[in-house]
TITI-951479 format. One record per residue (C-alpha): residue number from 1; x, y, z; residue in one letter. Coordinates in Angstrom, 2 decimals, padded with zeros to 5 digits, m for minus. Layout:
<nodes>
- NUM_X_Y_Z_A
...
</nodes>
This chain:
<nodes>
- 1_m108.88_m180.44_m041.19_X
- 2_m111.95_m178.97_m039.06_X
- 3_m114.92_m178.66_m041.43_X
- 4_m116.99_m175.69_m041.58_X
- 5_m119.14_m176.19_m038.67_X
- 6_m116.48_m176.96_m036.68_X
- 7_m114.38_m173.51_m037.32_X
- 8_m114.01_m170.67_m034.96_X
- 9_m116.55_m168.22_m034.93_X
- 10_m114.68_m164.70_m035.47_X
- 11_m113.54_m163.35_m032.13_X
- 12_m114.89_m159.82_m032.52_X
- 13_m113.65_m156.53_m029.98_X
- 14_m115.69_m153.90_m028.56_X
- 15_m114.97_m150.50_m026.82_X
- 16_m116.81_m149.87_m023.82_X
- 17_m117.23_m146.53_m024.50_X
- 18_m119.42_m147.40_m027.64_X
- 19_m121.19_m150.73_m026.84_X
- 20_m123.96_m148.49_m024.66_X
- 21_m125.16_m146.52_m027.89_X
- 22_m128.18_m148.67_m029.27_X
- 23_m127.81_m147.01_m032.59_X
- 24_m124.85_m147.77_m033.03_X
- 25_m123.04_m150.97_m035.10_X
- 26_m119.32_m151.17_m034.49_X
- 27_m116.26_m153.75_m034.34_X
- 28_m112.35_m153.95_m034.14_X
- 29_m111.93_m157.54_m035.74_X
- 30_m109.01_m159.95_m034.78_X
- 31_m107.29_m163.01_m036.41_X
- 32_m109.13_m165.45_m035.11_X
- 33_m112.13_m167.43_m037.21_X
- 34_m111.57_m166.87_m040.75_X
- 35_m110.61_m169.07_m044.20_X
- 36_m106.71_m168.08_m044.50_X
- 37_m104.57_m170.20_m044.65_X
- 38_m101.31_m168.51_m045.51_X
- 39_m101.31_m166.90_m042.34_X
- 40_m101.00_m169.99_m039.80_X
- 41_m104.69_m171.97_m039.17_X
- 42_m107.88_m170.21_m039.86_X
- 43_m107.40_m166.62_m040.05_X
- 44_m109.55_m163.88_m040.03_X
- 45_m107.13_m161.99_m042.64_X
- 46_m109.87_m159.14_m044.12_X
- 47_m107.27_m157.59_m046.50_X
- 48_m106.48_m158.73_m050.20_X
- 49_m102.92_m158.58_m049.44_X
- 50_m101.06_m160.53_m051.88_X
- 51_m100.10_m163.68_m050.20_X
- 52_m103.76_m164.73_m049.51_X
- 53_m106.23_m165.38_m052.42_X
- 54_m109.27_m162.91_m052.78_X
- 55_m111.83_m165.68_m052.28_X
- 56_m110.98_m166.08_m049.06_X
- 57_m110.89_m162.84_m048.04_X
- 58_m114.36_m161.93_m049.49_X
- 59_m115.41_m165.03_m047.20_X
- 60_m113.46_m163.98_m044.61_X
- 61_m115.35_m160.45_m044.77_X
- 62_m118.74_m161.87_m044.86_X
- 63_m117.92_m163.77_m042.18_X
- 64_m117.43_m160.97_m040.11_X
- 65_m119.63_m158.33_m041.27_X
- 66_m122.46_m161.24_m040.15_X
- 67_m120.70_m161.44_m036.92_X
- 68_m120.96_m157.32_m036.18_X
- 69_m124.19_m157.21_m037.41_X
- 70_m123.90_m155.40_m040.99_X
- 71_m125.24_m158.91_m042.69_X
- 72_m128.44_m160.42_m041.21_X
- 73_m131.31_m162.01_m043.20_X
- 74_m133.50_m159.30_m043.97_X
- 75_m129.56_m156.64_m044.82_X
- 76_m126.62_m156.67_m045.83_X
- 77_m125.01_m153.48_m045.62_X
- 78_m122.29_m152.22_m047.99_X
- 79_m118.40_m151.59_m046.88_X
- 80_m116.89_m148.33_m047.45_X
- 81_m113.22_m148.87_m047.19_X
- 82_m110.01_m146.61_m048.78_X
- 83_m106.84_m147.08_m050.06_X
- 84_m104.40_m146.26_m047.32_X
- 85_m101.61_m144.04_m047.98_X
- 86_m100.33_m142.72_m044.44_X
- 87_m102.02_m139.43_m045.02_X
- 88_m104.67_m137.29_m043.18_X
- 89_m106.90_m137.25_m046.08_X
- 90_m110.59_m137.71_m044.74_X
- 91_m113.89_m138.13_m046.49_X
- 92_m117.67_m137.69_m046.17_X
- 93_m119.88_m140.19_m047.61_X
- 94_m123.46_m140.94_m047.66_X
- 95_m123.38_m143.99_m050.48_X
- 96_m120.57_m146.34_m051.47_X
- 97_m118.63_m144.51_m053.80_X
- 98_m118.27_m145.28_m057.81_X
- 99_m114.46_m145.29_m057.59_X
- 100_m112.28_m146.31_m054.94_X
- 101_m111.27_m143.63_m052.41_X
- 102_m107.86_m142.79_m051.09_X
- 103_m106.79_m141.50_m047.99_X
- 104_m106.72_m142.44_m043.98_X
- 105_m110.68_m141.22_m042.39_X
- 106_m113.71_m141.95_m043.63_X
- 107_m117.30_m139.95_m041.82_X
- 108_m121.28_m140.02_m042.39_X
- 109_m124.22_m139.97_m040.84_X
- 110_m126.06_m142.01_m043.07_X
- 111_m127.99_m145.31_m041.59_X
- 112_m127.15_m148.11_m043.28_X
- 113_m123.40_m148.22_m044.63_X
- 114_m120.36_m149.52_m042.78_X
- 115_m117.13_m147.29_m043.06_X
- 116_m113.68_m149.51_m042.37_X
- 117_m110.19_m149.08_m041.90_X
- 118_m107.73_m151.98_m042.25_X
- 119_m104.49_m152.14_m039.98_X
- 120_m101.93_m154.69_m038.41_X
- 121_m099.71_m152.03_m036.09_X
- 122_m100.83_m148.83_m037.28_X
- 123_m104.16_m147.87_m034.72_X
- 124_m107.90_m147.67_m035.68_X
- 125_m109.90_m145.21_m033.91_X
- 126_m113.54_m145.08_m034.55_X
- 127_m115.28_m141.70_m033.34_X
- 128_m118.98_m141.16_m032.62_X
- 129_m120.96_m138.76_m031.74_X
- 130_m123.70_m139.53_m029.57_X
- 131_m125.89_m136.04_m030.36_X
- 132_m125.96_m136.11_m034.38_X
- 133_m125.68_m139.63_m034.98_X
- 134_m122.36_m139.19_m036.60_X
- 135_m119.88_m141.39_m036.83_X
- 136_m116.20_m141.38_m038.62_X
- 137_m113.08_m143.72_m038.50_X
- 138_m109.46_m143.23_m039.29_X
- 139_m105.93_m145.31_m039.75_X
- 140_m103.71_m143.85_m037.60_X
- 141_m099.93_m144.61_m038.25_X
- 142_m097.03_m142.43_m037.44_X
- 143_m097.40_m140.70_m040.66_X
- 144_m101.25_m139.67_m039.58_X
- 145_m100.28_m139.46_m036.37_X
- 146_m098.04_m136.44_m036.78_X
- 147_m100.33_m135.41_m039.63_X
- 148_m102.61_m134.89_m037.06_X
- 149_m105.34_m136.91_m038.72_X
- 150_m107.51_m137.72_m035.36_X
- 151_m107.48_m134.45_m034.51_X
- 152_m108.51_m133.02_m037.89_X
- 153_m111.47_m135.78_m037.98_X
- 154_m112.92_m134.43_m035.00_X
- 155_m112.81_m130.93_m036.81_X
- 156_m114.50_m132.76_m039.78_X
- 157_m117.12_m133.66_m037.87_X
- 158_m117.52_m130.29_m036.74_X
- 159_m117.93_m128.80_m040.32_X
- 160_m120.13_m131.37_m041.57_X
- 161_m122.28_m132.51_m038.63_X
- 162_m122.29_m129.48_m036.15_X
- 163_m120.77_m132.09_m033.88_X
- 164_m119.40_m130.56_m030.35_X
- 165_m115.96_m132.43_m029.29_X
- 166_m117.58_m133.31_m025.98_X
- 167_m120.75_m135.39_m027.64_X
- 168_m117.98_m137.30_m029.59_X
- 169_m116.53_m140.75_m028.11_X
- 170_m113.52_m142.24_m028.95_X
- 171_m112.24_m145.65_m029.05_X
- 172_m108.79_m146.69_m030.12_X
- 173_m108.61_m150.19_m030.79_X
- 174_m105.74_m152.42_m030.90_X
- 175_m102.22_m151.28_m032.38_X
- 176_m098.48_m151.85_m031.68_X
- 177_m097.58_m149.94_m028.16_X
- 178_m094.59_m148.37_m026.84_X
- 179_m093.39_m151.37_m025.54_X
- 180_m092.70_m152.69_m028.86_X
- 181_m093.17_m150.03_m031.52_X
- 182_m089.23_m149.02_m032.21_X
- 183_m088.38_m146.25_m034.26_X
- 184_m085.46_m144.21_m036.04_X
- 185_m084.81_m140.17_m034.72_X
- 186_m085.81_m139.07_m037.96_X
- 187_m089.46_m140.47_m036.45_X
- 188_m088.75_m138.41_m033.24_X
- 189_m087.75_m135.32_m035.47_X
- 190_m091.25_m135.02_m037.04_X
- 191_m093.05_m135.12_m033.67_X
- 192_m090.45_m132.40_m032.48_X
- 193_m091.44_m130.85_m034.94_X
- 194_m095.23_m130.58_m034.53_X
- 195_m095.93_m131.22_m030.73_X
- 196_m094.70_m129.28_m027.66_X
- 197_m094.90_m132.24_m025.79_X
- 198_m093.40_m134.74_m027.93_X
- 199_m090.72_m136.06_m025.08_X
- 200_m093.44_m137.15_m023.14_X
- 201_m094.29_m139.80_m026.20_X
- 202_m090.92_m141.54_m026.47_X
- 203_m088.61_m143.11_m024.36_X
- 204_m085.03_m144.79_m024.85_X
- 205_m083.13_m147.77_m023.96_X
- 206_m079.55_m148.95_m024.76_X
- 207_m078.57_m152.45_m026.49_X
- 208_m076.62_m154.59_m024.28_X
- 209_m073.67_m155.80_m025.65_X
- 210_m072.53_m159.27_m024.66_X
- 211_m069.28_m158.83_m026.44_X
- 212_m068.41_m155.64_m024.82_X
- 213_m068.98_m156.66_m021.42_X
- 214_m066.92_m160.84_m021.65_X
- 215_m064.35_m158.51_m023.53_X
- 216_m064.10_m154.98_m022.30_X
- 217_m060.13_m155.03_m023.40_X
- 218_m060.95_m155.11_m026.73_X
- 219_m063.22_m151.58_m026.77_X
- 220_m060.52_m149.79_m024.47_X
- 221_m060.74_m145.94_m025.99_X
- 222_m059.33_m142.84_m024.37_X
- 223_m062.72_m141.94_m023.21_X
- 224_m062.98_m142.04_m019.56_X
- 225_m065.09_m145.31_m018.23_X
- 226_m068.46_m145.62_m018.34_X
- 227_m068.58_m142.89_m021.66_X
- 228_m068.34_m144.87_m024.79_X
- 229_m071.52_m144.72_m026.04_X
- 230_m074.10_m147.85_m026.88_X
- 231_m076.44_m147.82_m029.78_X
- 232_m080.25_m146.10_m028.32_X
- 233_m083.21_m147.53_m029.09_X
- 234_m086.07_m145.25_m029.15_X
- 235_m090.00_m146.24_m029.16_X
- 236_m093.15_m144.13_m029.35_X
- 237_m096.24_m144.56_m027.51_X
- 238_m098.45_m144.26_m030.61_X
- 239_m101.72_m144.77_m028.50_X
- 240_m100.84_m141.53_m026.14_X
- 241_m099.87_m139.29_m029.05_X
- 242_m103.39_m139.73_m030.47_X
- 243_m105.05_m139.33_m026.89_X
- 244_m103.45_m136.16_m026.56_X
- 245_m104.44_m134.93_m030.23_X
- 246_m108.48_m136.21_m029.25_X
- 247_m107.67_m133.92_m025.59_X
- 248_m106.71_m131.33_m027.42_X
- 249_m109.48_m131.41_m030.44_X
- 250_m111.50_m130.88_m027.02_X
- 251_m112.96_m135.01_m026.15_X
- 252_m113.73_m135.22_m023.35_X
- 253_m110.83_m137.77_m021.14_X
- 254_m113.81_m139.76_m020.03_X
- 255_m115.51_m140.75_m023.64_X
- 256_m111.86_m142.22_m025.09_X
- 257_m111.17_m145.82_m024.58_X
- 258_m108.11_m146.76_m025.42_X
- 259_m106.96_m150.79_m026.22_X
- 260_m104.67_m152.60_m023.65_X
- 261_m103.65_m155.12_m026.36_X
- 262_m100.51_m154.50_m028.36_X
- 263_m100.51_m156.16_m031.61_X
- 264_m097.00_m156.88_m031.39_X
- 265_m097.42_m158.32_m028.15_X
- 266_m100.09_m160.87_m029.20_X
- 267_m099.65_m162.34_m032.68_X
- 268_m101.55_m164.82_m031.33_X
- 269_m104.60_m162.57_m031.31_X
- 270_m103.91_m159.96_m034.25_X
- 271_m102.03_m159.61_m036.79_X
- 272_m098.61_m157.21_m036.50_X
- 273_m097.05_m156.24_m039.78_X
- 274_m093.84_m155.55_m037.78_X
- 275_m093.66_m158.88_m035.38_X
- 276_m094.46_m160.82_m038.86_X
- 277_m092.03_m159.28_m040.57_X
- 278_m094.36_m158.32_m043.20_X
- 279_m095.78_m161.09_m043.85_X
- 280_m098.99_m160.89_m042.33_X
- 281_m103.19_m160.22_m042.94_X
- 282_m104.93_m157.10_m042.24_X
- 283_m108.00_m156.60_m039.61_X
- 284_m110.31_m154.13_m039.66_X
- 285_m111.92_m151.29_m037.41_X
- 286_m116.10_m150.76_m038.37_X
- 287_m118.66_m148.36_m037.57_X
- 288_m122.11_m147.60_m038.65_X
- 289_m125.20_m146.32_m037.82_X
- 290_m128.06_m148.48_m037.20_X
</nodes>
């Protein structure tokens, strides 16, 4: 077993679209360098989900909040997280709240506190803007997504800051892509519902079907060839639909940074709630102002 000063330091991301703001303290963490155990090795799992203990997640958290900056020697800055509930409920804070919030954003412009949200598929996208020292952060699921939570944070921001969509940069960290991120047509149906351009964020492939094709005799029908239908599969690109909610809140194409890495694509690297079959930790996304 490695002892302590042999373990991992946390492996920490950062967008390049942030990391030239010297105000500015942010983070998207990953799996790697923590005290769970539950999870395969020594993972960096910064939820209290319930197969890990809380212990090691508080560990886990200080671990990391060191390793973005938030704890030092002379601070330690409070976390402001929520419970998530798939919604686009936002909310302004300038202090750690009394009681635990609920909803999917969290914004302020006071020095000194980091705001978090926690995700293993679902995206994190931090926004900042660079004129009002503002900064906000929201979970971004499908739910949100076609909520049209990103896009109603940058309007937040607006209202409470007198932010201007072109001061505000955007990084969306790591989340499952449309490579990977399958869905059912009742998913499709919402975004039909609420975007013009919603066939530009899904596409469709069929199953193959080993059976069919060693034993075509079997499936004969009185369909003409080539018509009996296979099952579709249909995925969402996740990480465009929120692009073109920031375009359209009026970012600017140039201050969003979007993550290459799909969670479900690396379980290595991050933790995917859908490629672990729910059994999996939780990172998080933080931002703060310095």
């Amino acid at each position: 077993m490695p002892t302590r000063a042999s373990r991992k330091q946390p492996k920490v991301l950062n967008a390049d679209c942030l990391s030239h703001i010297p105000w500015l303290l942010h983070g998207f963490s990953t799996r790697v360098g923590g005290s769970s155990r539950v999870y395969g090795g020594e993972a960096l799992n910064l939820g209290f989900t319930k197969h890990d203990s809380r212990a090691a997640v508080e560990r886990n958290r200080t671990v990391f909040l060191r390793q973005v900056g938030a704890i030092t020697g002379k601070q330690h800055w409070p976390l402001v997280t929520l419970r998530q509930v798939h919604s686009d409920l936002i909310h302004c804070v300038c202090e750690v709240p009394e009681n635990a919030l609920v909803g999917d954003g969290l914004l302020t412009q006071q020095p000194g506190i980091v705001l978090a949200v926690q995700t293993a598929d679902c995206l994190p996208i931090i926004l900042v803007d660079i004129k009002h020292r503002a900064v906000g952060v929201v979970h971004a699921g499908w739910r949100g997504t076609v909520k049209r939570i990103v896009e109603k944070a940058v309007g937040e921001m607006q209202l409470h800051f007198g932010s201007l969509p072109r001061d505000i940069h955007a990084a969306i960290g790591s989340g499952i892509h449309n490579c990977c991120y399958q869905v059912g047509p009742e998913v499709r149906d919402n975004f039909e519902s609420q975007f013009a351009y919603s066939a530009e964020l899904f596409h469709e492939t069929r199953d193959s079907d080993e059976i069919r094709e060693k034993y075509p005799l079997l499936f004969l029908s009185a369909r003409a060839p080539g018509h009996s239908e296979l099952p579709k599969k249909i995925f969402l690109d996740l990480v465009e639909a929120n692009r073109r909610q920031l375009l359209d809140a009026g970012v600017r194409r140039k201050n969003i940074d979007a993550s290459p890495l799909c969670t479900a694509c690396h379980p290595d690297l991050l933790f995917s709630h859908r490629a672990e079959h729910g059994v999996t930790g939780r990172m998080l996304a933080v931002v703060g102002i310095v």
